[in-house]
Backbone bond lengths (Angstrom), bond angles and torsions (degrees), N, CA, C in turn:
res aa  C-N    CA-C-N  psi(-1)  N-CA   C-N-CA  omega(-1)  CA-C   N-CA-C  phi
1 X - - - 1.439 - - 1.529 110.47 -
2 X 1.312 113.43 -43.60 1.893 113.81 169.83 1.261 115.31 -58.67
3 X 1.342 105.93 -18.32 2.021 94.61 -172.72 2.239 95.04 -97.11
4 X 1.027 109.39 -29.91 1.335 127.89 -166.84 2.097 89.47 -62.37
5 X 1.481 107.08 -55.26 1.446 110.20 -158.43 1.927 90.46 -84.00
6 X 1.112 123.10 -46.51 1.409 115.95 159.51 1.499 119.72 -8.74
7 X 1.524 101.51 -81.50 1.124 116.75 169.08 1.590 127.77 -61.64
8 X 1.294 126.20 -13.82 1.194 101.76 172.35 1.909 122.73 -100.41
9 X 1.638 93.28 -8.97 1.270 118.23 177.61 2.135 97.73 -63.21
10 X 1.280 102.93 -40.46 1.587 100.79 -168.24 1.624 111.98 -45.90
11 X 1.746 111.29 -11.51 1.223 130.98 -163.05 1.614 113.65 -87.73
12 X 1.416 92.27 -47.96 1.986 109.67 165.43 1.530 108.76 -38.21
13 X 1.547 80.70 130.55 1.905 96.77 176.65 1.742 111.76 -57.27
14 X 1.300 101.08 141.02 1.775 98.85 -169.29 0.774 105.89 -52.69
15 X 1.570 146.39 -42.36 1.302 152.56 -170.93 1.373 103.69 -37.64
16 X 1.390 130.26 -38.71 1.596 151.19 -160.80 1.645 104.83 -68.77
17 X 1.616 106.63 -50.92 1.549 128.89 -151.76 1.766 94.43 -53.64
18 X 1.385 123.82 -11.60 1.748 105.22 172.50 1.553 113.51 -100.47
19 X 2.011 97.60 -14.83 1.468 99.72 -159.66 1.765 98.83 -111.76
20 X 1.408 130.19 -101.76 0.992 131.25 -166.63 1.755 115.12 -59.47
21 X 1.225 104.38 -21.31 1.997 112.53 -178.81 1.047 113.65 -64.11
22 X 1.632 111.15 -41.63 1.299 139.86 -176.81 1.467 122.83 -71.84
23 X 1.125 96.46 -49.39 1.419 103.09 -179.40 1.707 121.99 -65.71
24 X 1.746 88.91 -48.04 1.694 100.80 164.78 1.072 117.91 -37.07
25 X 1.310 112.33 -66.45 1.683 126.71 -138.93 2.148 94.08 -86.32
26 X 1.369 109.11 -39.14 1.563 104.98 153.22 1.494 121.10 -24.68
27 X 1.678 92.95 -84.49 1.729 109.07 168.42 1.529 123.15 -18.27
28 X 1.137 96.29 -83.61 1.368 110.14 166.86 1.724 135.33 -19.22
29 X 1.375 89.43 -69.22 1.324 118.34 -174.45 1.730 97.66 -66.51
30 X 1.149 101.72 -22.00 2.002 98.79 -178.02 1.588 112.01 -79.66
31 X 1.240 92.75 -23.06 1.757 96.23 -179.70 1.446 110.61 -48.88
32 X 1.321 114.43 -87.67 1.364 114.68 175.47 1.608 137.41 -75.91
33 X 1.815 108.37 4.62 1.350 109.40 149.08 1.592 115.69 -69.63
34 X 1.458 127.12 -36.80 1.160 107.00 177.29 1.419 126.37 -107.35
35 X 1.287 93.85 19.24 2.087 96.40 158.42 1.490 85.18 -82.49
36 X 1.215 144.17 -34.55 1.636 141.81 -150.84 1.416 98.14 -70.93
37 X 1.196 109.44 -62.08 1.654 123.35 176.91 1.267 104.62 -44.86
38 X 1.063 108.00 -93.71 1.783 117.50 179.81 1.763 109.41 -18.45
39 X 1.045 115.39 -58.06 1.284 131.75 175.16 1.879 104.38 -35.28
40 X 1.343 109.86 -42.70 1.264 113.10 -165.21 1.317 114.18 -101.51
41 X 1.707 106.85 5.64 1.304 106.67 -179.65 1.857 108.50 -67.70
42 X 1.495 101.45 -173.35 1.852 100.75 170.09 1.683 103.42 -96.11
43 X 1.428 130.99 -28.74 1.439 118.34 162.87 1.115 121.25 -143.52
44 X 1.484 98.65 -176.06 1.413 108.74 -157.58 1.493 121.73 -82.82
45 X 1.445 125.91 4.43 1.307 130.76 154.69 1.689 115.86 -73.09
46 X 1.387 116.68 -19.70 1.174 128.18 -174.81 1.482 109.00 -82.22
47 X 1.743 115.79 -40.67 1.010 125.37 -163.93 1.704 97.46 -82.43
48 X 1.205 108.90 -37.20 1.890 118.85 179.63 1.752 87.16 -58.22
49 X 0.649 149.37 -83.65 1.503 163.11 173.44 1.415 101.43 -5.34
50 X 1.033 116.43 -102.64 1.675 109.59 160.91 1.804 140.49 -36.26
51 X 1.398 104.02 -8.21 1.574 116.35 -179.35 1.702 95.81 -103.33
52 X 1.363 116.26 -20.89 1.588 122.11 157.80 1.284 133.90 -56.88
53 X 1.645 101.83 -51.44 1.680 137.06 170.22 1.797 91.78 -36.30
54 X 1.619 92.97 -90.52 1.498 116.32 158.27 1.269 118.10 10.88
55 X 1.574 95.16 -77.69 1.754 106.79 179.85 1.338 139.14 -41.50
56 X 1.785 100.03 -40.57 0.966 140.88 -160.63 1.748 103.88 -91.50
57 X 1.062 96.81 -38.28 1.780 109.44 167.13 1.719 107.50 -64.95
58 X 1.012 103.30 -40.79 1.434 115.96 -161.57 2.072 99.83 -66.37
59 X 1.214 108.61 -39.03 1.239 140.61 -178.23 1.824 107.69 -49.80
60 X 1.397 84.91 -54.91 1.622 99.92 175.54 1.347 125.27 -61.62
61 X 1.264 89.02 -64.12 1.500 103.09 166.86 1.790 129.96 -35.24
62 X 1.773 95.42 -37.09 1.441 86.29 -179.28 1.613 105.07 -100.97
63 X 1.362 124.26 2.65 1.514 121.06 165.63 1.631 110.79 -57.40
64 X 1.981 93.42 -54.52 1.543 119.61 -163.79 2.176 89.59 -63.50
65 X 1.002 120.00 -64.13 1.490 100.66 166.54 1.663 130.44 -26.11
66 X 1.184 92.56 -64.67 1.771 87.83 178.08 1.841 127.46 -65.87
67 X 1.400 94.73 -28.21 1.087 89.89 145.57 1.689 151.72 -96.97
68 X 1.309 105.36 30.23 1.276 140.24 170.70 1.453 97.81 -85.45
69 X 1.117 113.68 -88.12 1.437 121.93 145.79 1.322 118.51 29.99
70 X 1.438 100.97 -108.57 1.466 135.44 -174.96 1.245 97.58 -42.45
71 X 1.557 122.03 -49.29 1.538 115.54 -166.24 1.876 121.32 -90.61
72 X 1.671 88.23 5.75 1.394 99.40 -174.21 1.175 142.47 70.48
73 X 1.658 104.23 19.75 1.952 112.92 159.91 1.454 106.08 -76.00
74 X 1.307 132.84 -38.77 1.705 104.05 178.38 1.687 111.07 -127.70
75 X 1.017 130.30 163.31 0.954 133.52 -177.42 1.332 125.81 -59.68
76 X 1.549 124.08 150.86 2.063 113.97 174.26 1.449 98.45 -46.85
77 X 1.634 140.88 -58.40 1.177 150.82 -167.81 1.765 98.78 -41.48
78 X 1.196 110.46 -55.78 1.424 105.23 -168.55 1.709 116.76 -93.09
79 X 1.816 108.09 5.24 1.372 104.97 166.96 1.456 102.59 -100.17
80 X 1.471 117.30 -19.11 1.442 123.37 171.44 1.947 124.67 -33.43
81 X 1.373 81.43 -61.65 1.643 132.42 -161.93 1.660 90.00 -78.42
82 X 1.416 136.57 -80.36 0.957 138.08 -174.84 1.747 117.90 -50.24
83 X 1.428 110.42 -42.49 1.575 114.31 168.08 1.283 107.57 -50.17
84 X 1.403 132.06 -51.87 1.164 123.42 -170.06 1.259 121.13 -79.39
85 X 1.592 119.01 -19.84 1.493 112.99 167.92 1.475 109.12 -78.01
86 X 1.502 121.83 -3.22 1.501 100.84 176.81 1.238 106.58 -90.66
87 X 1.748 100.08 -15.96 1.874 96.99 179.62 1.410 115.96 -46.14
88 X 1.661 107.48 -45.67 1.679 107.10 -133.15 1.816 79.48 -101.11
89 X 1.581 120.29 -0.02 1.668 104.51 -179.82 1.551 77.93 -85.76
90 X 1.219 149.06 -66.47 1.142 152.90 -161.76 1.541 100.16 -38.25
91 X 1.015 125.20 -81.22 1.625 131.40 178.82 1.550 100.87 -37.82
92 X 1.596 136.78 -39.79 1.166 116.57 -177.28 1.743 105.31 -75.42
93 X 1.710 116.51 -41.03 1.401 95.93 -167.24 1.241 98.54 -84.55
94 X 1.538 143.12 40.61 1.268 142.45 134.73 1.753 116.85 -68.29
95 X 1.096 91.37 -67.50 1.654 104.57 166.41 1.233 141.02 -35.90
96 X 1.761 97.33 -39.39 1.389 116.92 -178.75 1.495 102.75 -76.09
97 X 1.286 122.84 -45.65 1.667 139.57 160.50 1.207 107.73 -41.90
98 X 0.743 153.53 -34.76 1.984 154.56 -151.42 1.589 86.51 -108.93
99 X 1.401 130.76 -66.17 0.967 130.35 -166.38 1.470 122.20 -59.41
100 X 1.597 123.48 -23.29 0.899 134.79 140.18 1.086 145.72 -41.17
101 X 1.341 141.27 -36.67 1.269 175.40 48.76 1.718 102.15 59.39
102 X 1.645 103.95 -49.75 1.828 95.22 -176.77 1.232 118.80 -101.89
């Protein structure tokens, strides 16, 4: 999904590249830097901690989509498509959290 929104951001009017390009491609890019981190912590309250971060990135990302959207850098098809892949990363770093926990 980071290399997918990468690329479609390259499309955003330059005007964008401090505001919405930026912000995305941040978002994004935090998802799986901080499952990475967390990952490397020594436990698993640390790692819940960062798979939260994560979450919370994940969160953004699908606001910062719709309003992609709305303003007409990507298509309904590709806010469609993209909502639902943040669902099911969301539903996993839910899971991964719970599972932690037991």
């Amino acid at each position: 999904m980071t290399l997918e929104i990468y690329k479609a951001t390259q499309l955003f009017p330059k005007e964008e590249v401090f505001g919405l390009t930026s912000q995305i491609r941040r978002a994004v890019s935090s998802i799986p830097t901080n499952i990475a981190e967390g990952c490397g912590r020594r436990t698993n309250a640390e790692l819940a901690n960062f798979l939260n971060i994560a979450s919370g990135s994940a969160s953004e990302v699908e606001y910062e989509i719709l309003l992609a959207k709305e303003v007409g850098y990507i298509t309904a098809e590709q806010c469609d498509a993209w909502t639902r892949e943040i669902g099911e990363i969301r539903s996993m770093l839910v899971a991964y959290m719970k599972k932690l926990k037991n």
